[in-house]
C-alpha positions as CSV (number, residue, x, y, z in Angstrom):
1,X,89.9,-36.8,-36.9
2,X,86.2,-35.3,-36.4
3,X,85.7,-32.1,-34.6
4,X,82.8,-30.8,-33.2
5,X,81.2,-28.7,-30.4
6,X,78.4,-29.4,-28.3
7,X,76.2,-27.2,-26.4
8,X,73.2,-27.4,-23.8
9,X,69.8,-25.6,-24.2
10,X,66.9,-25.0,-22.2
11,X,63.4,-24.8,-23.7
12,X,60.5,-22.9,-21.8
13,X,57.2,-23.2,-23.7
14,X,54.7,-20.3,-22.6
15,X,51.6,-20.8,-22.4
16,X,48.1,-19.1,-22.0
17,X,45.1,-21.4,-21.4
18,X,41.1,-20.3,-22.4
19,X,38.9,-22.8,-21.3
20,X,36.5,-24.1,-23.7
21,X,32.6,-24.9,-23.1
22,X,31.3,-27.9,-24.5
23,X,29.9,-27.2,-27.1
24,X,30.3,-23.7,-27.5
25,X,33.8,-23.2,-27.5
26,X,35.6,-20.5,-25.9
27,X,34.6,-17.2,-25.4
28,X,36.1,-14.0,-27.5
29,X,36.9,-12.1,-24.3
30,X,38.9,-14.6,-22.8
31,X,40.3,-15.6,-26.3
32,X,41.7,-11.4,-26.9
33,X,42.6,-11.4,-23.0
34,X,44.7,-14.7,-23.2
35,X,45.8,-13.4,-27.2
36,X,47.1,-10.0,-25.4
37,X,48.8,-11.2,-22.9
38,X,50.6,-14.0,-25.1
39,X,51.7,-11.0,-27.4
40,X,53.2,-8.8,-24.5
41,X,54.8,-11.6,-23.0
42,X,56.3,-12.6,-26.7
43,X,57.6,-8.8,-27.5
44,X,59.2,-8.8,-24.0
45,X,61.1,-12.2,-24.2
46,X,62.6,-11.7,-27.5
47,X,63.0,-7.3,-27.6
48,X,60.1,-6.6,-30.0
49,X,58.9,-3.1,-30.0
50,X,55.3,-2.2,-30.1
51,X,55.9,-0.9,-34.0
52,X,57.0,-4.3,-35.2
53,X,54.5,-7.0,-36.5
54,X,55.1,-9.8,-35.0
55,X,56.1,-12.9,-37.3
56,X,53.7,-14.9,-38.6
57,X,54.7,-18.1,-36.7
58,X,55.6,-16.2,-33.5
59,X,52.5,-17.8,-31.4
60,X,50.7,-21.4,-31.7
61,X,47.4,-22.5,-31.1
62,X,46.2,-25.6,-29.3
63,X,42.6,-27.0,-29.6
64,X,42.8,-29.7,-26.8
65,X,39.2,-31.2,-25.3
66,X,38.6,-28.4,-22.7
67,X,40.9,-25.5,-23.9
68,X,42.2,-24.0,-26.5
69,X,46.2,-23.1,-25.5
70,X,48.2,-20.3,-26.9
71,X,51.9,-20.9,-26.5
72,X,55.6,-19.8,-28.0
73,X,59.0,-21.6,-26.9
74,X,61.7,-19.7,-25.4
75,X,65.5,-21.4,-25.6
76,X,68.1,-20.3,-23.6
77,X,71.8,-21.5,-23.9
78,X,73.4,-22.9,-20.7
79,X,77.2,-22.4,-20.6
């Protein structure tokens, strides 16, 4: 006889959005401005004090046509 659990997740995907000119790009104060917020944000959902680098694969970066997106997922359990 198999046994087995099963379980229900929720996934939230942050995510910060710098609007790129064509064909300039985006701009480095709105790239450190989106970047700082993304990291707050990050420490605060998953309890990371200011005194811990963050993991390496802790944000993403998007290139999409008009934006560049900055994102991290967040799952939470349902009972």
């Amino acid at each position: 006889m198999a046994t087995f659990t099963s379980r229900t997740v929720t996934t939230t995907r942050r995510e910060w959005i710098v609007p790129t000119t064509h064909p300039h790009g985006a701009y480095l104060g709105d790239m450190e401005a989106a970047l700082g917020a993304a990291i707050q944000d990050y420490r605060h959902y998953f309890n990371v004090s200011d005194s811990v680098t963050l993991p390496d694969d802790a944000l993403r970066f998007t290139a999409t046509d008009k934006a560049i997106v900055i994102s991290f997922t967040v799952e939470t359990p349902q009972p």
